[in-house]
N, C-alpha and C positions, 0 to 999 in steps of 0.2 A: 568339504562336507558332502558327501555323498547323498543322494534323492534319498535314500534310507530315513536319511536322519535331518530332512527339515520337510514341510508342510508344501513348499514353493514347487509348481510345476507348469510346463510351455503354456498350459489354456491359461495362467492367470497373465498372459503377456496378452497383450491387443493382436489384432490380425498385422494389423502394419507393421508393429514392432517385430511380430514375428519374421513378416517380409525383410526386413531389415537385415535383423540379424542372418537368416536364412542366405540372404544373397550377398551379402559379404561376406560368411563361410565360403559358400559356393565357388567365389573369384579369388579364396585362397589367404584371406585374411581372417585377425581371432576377432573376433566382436561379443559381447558379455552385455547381457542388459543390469545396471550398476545403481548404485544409488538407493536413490528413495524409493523405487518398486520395489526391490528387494527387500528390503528394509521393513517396508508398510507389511508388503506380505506375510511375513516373519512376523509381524507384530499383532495378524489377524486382521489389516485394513485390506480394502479393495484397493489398489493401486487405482491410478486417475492418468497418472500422468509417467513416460516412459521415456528414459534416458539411454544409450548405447555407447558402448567404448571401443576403440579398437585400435588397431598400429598399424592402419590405413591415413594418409594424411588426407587432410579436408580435401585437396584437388583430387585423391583417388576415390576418396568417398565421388566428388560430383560425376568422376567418368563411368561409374557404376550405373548409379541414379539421374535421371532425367530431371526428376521433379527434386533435384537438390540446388538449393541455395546458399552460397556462403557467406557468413555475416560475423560481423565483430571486429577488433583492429585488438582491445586486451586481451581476448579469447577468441581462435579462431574455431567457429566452428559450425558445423554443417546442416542445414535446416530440411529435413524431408517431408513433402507437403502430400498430405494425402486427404485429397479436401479439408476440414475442420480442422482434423488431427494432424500433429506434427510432431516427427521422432528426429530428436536433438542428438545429434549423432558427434561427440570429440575423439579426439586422437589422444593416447597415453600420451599423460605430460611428464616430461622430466624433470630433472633438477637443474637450477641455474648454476653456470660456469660464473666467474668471476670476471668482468668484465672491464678491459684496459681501461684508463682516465681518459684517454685520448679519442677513445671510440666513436664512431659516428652514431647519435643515437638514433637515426632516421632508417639506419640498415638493421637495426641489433632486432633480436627475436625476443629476447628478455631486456627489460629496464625496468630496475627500482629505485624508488625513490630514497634518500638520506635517512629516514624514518625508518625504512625498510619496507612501505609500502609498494607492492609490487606492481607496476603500469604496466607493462608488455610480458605478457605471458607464452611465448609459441614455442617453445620449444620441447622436443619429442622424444619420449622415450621409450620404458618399458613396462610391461603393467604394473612389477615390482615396485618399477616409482611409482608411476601412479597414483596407486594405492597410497604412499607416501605422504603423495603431494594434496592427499583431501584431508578434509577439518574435522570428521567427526569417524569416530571408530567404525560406525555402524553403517557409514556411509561409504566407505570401503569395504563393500562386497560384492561379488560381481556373479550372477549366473549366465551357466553355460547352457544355453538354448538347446543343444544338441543331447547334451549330455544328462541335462538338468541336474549337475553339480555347483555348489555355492564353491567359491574362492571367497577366503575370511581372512584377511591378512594382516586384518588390527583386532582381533579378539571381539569385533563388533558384537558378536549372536552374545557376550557375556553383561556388554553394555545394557542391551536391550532387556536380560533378564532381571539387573540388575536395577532396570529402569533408570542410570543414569545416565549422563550427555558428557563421554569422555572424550577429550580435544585429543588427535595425534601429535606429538610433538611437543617444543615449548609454548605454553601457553602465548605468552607475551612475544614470541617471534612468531607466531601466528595469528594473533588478532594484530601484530604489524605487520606482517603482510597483506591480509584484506580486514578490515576493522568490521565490514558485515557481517563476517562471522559472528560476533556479539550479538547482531539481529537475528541472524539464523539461528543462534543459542536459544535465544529467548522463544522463538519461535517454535522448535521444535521440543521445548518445555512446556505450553501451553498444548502443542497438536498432540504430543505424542504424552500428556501425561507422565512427564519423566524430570526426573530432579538438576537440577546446574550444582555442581559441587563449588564448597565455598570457597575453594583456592580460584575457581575460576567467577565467582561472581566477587570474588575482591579485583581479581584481574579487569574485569570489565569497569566495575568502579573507578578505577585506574586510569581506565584507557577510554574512558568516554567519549571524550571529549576528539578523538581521535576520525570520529563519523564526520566532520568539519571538512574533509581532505576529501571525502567520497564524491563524485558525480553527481548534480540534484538529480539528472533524470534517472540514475541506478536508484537512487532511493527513495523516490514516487513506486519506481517499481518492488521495490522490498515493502514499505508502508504497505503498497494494496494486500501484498501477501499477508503481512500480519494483522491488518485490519477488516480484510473482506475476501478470509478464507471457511468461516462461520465458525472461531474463538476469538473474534476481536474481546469480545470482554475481559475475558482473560488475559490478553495481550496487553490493554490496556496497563491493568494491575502489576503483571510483570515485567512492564516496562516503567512502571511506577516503581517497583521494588529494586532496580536493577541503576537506576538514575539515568535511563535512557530516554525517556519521550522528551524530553525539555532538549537533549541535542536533536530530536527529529523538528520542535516547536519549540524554538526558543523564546517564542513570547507570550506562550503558555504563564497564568501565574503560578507561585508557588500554594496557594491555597487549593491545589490541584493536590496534592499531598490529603487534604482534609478530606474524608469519604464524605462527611454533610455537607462540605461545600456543594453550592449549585453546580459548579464549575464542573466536577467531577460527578457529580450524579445524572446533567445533563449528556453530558459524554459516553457516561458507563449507560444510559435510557437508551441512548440514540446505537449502539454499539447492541445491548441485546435483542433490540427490535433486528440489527441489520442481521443477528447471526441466523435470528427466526425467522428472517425472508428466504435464507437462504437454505435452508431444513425444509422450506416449502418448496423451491426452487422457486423463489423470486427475484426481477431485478433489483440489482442496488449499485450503484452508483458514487463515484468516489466525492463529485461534488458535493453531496450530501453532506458525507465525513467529515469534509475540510472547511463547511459553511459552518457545521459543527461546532469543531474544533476550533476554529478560528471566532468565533462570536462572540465570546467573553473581550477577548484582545482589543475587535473591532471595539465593540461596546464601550471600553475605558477609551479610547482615545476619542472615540466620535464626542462624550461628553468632554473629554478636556477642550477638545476643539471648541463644542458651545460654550463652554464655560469661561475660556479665556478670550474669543475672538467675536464673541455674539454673531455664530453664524445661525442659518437655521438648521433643525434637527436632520433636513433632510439632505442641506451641503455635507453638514458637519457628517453625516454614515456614507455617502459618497465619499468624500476624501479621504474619511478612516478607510473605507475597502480596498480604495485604491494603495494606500500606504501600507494596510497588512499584509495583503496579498504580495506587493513586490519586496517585502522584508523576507515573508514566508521563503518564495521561491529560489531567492539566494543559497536556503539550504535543502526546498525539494521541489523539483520543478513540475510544475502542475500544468497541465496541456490547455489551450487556449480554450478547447469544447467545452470545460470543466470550470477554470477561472470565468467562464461567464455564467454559467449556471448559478455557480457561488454568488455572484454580485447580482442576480436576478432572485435568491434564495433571500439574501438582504435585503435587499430594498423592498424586499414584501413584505417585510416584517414592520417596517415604515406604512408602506401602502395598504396594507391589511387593516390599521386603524380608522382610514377613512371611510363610515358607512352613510354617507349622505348622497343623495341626488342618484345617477346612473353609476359611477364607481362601482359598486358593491358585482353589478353585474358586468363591469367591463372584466372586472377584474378576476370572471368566474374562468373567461375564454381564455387567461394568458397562460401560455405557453407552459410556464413553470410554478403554475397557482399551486397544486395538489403538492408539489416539492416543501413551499414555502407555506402551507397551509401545517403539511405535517410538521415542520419545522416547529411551529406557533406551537401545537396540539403540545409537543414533546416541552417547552420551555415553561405552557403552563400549568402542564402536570406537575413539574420541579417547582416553577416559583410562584403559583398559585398567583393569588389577588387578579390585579388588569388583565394580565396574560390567559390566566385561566377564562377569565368571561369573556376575551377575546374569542379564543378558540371553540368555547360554546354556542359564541353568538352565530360566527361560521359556519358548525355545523350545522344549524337550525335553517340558516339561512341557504345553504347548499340545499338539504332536503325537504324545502315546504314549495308549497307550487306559489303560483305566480301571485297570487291574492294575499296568501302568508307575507312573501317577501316584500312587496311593497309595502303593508304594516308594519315589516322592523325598521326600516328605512327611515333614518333621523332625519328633523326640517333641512332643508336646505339655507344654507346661512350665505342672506344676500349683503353685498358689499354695501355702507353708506355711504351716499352718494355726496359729493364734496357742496356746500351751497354754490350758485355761481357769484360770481361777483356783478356787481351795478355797472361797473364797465364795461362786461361781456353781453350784458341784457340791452344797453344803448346800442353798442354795434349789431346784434340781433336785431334792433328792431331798424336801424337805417338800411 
């Protein structure tokens, strides 16, 4: 495709990216900025984020660039730091050879798995493969910095107009070799407005269940992308429709299906406030999400716990946390900064109730009050009655000055004190 005939030119590349491509021409190698720039541009989005390809290997990428780092052991590939910004620079991948029974699989550059999931991916070839070896039509195209020529080698620019999400290849020998793709499917159905054809959302139906094999921490990092990319709600939905959330949370209930369930209205509340933070450029934070999402779960088991062990309400959400939380992470693993905030987001929902004596104001200073406070606001918008006049009482008591809040402030409830006994009162008085 010739500059003629698309929209895409050098200024919509970053300055680094340009540097990028620029100095790897220069030392005699092709380098193409690929992917999702391309892609977005073509579609009318501002690109954000810029990928580079070329048939330099990752070590001659580093002898070029100072400030490159190399990272991955599935995909090798090259990190170039330019302060904030960082251009993701891979080498043409190729096709895998067939690999002896006997092999040693500690030297080999490709190993898949019996499934046909693919674990070591390094091996190099030519942009033709390439081009081949990615998942979505659209995502094989690659411009030439110099030239400002698009390379189209799946018919992507027809995808795009077409506004659907066509896989290269066979469906089902490509969501078995990386089962993500199902997530990126979905994902890039909600970002880009564009439809999943039904041969391939029966495939995914199919292969659900096939995300169980993935890495938790690959899929903490896919989660963020689909949930706090500002379409989590959307995402939500299409991952409802798709029968995928319940393999990211498998102890999600099924009443999660129901739009009037709490379950899901609380989710879908907490999900469009997060997209509106981020329209604003606000922070958001994944604990948030996953205190979220996780709180119906917690919530059933903490009462079975009271119900069958007579503990009290506040062991009983203790032990549920700690139980959800290490079920959760076996399928996505959530970083310790995070699993505490979550367990701090909890226990205020407990601690929140108590408005007697000093509490109210200890409780103004903790760390992750405003967290756990909007938590409250969000649950009693959804389930009204306690919850609701909790969060009112809150905020009232947040915004009145110090005369207000000492009038909301309920008696303080003192212990009764046990009688002594006739025998305690003799030895008192010898």
């Amino acid at each position: 495709m010739p500059r003629k005939e698309h929209n895409m030119r050098r200024s919509d590349l970053s300055k680094h990216a340009l540097d990028v491509l620029d100095r790897l021409a220069d030392n005699g190698y092709q380098a193409y900025a690929v992917g999702g720039c391309v892609r977005d541009r073509l579609m009318g989005y501002h690109p954000k984020d810029f990928d580079v390809v070329t048939n330099a290997t990752p070590e001659q990428v580093k002898n070029v660039f100072r400030n490159c780092r190399l990272i991955g052991r599935r995909f090798r590939l090259a990190h170039i730091h330019f302060g904030r910004e960082i251009i993701e620079v891979a080498t043409y991948r190729g096709h895998h050879k067939e690999q002896p029974p006997d092999g040693d699989a500690k030297n080999q550059n490709a190993l898949s798995a019996d499934s046909g999931q693919i674990l070591r991916d390094n091996v190099f070839g030519t942009i033709e493969e390439d081009a081949a070896r990615r998942d979505f039509t659209f995502n094989a195209m690659y411009f030439n910095a110099k030239t400002e020529e698009i390379l189209d080698f799946a018919d992507g620019l027809a995808s795009i107009e077409r506004k659907e999400i066509k896989m290269i290849g066979d469906l089902q020998t490509r969501f078995s070799e990386d089962p993500v793709r199902m997530l990126r499917a979905a994902r890039f159905a909600v970002k880009l407005n564009m439809r999943i054809p039904d041969d391939m959302q029966k495939q995914i139906h199919q292969m659900g269940n096939s995300l169980a094999n993935i890495p938790a921490a690959r899929l903490f990092e896919e989660t963020n992308k689909l949930f706090l990319s500002g379409y989590g709600a959307s995402a939500l939905d299409k991952l409802l429709e798709l029968h995928l959330i319940f393999q990211l949370f498998p102890c999600l209930p099924s009443t999660l299906h129901d739009k009037s369930s709490k379950e899901y209205m609380v989710m879908r509340a907490m999900l469009e406030n997060t997209d509106q933070r981020l329209i604003n450029e606000l922070r958001v934070t994944p604990a948030f999400l996953y205190a979220t999402f996780l709180w119906y779960p917690l919530e059933e088991l903490a009462n079975k716990l009271q119900f069958e062990s007579g503990m009290s309400q506040y062991d009983a959400m203790n032990i549920a946390g700690v139980e959800t939380l290490s079920q959760q992470i076996k399928r996505i693993m959530i970083p310790k900064r995070f699993s505490s905030a979550i367990r701090d987001i909890w226990s205020l929902q407990y601690r929140l109730e108590k408005r007697t004596s000093k509490r109210p104001f200890v409780l103004l200073n903790h760390a992750k009050f405003r967290a756990g406070y909007d938590f409250l606001v969000l649950r009693g918008e959804v389930e009204g009655g306690k919850q609701q006049e909790l969060a009112e009482w809150w905020h009232d008591f947040q915004h009145g000055d110090d005369s207000k809040r000492r009038k909301m402030l309920g008696p303080v409830k003192r212990r009764n004190r046990r009688p002594r006994s006739k025998s305690n009162k003799v030895k008192d008085a010898n």
